[in-house]
KOLTI-419795 format. One line per 10 residues: number of its first residue (from 1); for each residue x, y, z of N, C-alpha, C. Coordinates in pm, 1 decimal, decimal comma, m for minus. Each point is the difference from the previous one (the first is absolute). Example, Ala and Ser with C-alpha at 12.3 -4.5 7.8 and 13.67 -1.06 7.14 Angstrom:
REM residues 2
1 = 1319,0/m569,0/780,0/m89,0/119,0/0,0/90,0/120,0/0,0 ~ m35,0/105,0/m72,0/82,0/119,0/6,0/m77,0/109,0/73,0;
This chain:
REM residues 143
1 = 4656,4/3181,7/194,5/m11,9/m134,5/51,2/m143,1/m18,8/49,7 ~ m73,1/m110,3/m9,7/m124,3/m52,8/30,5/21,4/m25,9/149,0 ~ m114,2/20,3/37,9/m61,7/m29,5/148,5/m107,2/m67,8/9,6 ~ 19,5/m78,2/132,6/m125,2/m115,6/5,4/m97,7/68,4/88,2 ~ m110,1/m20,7/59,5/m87,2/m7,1/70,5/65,2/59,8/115,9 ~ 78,0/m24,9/78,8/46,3/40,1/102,5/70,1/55,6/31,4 ~ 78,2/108,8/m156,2/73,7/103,7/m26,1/160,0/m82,9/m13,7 ~ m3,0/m107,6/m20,5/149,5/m85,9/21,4/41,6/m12,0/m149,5 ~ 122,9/50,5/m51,5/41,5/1,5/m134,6/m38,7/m185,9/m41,9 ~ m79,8/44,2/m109,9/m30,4/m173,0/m48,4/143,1/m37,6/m58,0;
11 = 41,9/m147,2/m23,4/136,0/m37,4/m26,7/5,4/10,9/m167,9 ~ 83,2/51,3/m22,1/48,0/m5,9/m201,5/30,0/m125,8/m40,7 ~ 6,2/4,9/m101,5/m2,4/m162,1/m30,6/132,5/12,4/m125,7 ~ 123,1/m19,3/26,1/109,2/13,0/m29,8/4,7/m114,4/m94,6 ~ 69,3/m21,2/m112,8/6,6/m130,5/m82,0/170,7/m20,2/42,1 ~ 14,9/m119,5/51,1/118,1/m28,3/2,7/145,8/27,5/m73,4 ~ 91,4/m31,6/6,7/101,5/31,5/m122,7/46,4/m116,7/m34,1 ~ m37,0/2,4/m80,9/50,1/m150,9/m130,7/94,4/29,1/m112,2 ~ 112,5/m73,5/m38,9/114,4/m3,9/m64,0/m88,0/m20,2/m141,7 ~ m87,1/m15,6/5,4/m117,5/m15,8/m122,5/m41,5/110,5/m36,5;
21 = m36,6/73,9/93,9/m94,5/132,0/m62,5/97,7/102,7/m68,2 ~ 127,6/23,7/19,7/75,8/3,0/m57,6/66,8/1,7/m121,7 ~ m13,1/m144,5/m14,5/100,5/m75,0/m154,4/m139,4/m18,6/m84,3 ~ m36,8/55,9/m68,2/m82,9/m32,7/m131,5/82,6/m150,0/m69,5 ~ m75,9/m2,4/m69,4/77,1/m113,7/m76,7/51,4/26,3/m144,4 ~ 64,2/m40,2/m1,0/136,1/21,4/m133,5/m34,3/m4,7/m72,1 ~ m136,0/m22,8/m81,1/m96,4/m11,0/m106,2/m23,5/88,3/m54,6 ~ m70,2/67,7/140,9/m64,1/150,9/m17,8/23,0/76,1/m85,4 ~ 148,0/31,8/18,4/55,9/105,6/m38,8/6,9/17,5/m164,4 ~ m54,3/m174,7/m80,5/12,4/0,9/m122,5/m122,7/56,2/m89,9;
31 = 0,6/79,8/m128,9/m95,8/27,4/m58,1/m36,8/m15,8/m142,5 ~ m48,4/28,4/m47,7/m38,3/m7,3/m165,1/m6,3/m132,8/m23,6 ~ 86,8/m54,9/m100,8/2,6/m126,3/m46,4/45,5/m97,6/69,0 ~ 97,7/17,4/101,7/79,4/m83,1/112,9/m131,3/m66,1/76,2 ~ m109,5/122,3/19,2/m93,2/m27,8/126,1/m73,3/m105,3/m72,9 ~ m33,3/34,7/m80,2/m117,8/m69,4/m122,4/96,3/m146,4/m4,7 ~ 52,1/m26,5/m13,0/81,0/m132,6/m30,9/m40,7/m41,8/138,9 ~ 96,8/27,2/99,1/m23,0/m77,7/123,8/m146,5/m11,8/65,8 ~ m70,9/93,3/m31,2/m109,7/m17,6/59,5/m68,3/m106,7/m101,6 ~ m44,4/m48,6/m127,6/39,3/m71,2/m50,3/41,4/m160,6/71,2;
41 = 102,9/14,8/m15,7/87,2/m119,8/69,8/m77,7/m33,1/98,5 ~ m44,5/66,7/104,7/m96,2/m2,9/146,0/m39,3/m35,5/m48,0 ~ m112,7/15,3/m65,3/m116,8/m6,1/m37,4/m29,0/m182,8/m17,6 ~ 134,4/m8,7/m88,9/m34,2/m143,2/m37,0/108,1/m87,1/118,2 ~ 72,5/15,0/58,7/31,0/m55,9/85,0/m140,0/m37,1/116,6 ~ m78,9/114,5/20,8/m122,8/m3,0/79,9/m94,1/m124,2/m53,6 ~ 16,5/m2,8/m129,3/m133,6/m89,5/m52,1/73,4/m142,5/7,6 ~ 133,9/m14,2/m23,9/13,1/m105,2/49,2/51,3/m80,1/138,8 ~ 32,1/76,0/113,0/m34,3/m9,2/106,4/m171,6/m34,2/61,1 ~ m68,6/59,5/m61,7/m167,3/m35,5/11,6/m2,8/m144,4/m20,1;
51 = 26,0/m6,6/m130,3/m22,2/m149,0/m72,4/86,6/m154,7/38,8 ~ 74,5/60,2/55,9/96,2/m71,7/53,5/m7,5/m43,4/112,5 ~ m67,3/81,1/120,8/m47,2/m13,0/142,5/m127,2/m2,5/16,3 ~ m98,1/46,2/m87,1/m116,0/17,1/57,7/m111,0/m57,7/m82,9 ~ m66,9/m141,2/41,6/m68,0/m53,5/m60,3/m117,2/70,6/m52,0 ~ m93,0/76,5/98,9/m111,4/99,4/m60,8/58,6/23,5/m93,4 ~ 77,4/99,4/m50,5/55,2/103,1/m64,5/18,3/m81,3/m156,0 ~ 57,9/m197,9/m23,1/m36,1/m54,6/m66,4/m95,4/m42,0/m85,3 ~ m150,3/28,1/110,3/m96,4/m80,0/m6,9/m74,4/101,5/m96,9 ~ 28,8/156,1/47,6/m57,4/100,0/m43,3/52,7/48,6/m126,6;
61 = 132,0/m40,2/m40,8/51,3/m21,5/m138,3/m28,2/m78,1/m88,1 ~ m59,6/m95,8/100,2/m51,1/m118,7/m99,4/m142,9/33,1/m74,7 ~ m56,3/57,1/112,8/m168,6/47,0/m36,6/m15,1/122,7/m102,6 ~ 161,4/95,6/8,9/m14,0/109,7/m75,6/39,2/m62,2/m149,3 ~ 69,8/m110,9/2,1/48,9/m62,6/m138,8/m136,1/m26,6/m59,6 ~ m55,5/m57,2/58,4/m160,2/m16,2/m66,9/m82,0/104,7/m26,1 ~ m8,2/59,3/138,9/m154,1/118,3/m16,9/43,4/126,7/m111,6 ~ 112,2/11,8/m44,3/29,7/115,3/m78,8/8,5/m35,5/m127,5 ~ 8,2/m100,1/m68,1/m15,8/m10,6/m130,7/m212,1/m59,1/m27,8 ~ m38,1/m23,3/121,6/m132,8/m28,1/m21,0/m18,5/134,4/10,6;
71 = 40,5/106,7/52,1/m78,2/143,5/28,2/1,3/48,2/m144,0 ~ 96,4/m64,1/m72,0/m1,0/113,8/m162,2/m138,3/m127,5/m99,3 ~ m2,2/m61,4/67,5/m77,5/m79,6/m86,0/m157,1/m8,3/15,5 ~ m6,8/19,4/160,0/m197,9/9,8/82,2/9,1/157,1/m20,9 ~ 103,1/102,9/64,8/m18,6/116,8/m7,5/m122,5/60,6/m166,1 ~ m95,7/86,1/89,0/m99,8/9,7/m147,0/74,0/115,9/m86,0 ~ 78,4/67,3/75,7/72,6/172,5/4,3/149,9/28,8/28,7 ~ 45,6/77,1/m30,3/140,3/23,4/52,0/m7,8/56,3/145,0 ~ m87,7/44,6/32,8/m65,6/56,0/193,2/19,7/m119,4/20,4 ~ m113,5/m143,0/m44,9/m4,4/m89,4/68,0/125,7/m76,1/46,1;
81 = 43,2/12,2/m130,0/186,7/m94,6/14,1/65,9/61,1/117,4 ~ 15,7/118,5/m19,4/88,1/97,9/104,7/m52,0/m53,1/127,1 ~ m128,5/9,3/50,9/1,5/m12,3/76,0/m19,1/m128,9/96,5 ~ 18,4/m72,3/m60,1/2,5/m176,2/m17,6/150,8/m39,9/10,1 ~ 65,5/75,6/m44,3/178,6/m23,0/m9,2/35,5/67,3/131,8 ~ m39,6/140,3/30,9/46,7/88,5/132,0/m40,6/m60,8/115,6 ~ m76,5/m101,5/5,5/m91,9/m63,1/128,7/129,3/m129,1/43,4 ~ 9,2/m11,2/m150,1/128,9/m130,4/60,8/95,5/30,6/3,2 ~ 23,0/135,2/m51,8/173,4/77,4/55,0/m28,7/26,3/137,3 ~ m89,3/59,4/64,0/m31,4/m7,3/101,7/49,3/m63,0/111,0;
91 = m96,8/m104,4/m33,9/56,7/m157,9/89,7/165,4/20,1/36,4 ~ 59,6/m22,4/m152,0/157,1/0,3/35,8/60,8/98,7/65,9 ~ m64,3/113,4/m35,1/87,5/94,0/37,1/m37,7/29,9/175,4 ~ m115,9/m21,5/19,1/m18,1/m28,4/162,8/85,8/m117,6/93,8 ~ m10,4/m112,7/m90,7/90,0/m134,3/14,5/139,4/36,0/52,2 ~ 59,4/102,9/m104,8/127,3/61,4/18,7/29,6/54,9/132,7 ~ m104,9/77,6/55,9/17,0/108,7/83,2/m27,3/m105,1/122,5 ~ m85,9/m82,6/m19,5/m12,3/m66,9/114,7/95,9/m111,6/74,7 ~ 86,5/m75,0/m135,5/108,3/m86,6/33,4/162,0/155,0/55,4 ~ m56,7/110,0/m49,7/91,0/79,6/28,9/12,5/45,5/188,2;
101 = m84,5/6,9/49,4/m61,8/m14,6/103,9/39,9/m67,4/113,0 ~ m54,5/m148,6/m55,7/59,0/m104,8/58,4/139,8/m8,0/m6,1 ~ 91,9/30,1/m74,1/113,5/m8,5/m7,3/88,0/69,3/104,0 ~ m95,0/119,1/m27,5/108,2/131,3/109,3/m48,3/m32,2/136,6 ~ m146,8/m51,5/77,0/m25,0/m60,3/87,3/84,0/m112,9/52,2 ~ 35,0/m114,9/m66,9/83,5/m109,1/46,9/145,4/95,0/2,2 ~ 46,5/30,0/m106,7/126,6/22,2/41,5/1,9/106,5/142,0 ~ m84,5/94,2/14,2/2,1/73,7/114,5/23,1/m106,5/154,7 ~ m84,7/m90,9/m16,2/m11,5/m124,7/119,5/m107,3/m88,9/m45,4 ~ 111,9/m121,2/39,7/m121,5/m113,8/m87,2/m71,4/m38,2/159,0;
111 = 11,8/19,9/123,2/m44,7/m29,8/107,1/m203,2/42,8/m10,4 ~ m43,9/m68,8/22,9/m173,9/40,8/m16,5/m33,1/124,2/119,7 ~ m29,5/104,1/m58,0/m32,5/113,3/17,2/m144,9/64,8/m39,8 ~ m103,6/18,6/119,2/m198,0/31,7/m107,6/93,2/120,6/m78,7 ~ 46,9/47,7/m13,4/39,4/167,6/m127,0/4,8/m127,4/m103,9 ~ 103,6/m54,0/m4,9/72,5/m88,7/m129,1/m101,8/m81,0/m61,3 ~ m100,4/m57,9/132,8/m128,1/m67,8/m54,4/m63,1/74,2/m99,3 ~ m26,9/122,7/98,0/m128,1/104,3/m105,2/54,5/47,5/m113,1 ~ 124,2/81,6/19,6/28,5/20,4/m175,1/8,5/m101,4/m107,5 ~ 58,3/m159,2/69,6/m43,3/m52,2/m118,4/m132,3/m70,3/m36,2;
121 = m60,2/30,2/148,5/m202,5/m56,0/m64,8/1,1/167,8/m112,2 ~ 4,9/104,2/50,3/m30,0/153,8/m59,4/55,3/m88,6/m155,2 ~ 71,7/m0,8/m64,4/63,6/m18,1/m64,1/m56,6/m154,8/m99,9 ~ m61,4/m89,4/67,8/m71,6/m86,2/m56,1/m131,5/53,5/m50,5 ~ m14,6/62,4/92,4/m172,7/50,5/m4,2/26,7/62,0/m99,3 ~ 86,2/131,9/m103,9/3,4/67,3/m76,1/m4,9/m124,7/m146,8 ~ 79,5/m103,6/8,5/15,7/m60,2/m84,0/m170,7/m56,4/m84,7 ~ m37,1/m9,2/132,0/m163,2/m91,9/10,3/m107,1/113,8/m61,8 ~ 43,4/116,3/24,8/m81,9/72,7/m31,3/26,9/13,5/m133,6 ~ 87,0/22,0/m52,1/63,1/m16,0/m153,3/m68,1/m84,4/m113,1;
131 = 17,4/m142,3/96,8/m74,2/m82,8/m86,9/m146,0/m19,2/27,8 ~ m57,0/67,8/71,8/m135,6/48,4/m45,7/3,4/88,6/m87,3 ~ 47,6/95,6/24,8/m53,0/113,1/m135,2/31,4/m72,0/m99,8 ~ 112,7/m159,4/m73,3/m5,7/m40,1/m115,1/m166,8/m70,4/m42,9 ~ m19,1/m40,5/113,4/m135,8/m118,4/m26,7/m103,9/97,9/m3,7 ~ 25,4/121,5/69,3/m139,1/142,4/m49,8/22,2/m9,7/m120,8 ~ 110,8/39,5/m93,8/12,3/76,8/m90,3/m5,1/m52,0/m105,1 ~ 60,6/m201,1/28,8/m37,1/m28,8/m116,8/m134,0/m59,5/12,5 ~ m45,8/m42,9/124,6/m148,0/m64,4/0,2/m95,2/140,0/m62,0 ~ 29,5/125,7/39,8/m89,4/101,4/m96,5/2,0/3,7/m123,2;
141 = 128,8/m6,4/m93,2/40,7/m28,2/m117,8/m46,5/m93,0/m84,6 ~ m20,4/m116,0/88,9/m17,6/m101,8/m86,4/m138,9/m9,4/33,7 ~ m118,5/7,6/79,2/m142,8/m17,4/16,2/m96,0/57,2/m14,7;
């Protein structure tokens, strides 16, 4: 056991007991082709939950409908394409993580909380940074 400064056992830091930590979820337990299907299923249940609730997440579908068939067409290279296409998977796939975020934040407590603030500024800011590296990558690409 650890001791502080003044020889006094420092306190352990015990994780509560939750009826959660417990029960895995009933999913889990599935593998091979079962997993591959449902995860799957997620997958697209996820994308349309995005599209459905989250206007960014629209806006950035909208921009990827465009910028990816211009990437096979300005792209000078198959590097260039790739990496002209991965800049705007990017976007989304940050988009994802960030409306994911927000989600588990509100449902935790929609009451205004600075944590709930910052993870979802943390969480904007990632998005922002995203779509810079598109305007690096294709403003390098293309100039």
């Amino acid at each position: 056991m650890q001791t502080s400064e003044n020889d006094q056992p420092a306190a352990e830091h015990k994780v509560p007991h939750s009826k959660h930590l417990a029960t895995s979820s009933p999913f889990k337990g599935k593998t091979g082709i079962r997993r591959l299907i449902n995860a799957f299923g997620y997958s697209l249940q996820g994308f349309s939950a995005a599209f459905k609730h989250e206007d960014a997440f629209r806006q950035e579908v909208l921009m990827a409908l465009i910028l990816i068939p211009l990437a096979f067409y300005l792209g000078e290279s198959a590097v260039e394409q790739a990496l002209m296409i991965a800049s705007v998977l990017l976007v989304l796939i940050v988009e994802l993580l960030n409306s994911a975020i927000e989600a588990a934040v509100d449902h935790t407590s929609i009451e205004r909380h600075p944590l709930a603030k910052q993870a979802k500024d943390i969480g904007s800011a990632a998005v922002f940074i995203a779509l810079i590296i598109v305007a690096l990558v294709w403003g390098l690409m293309l100039l």
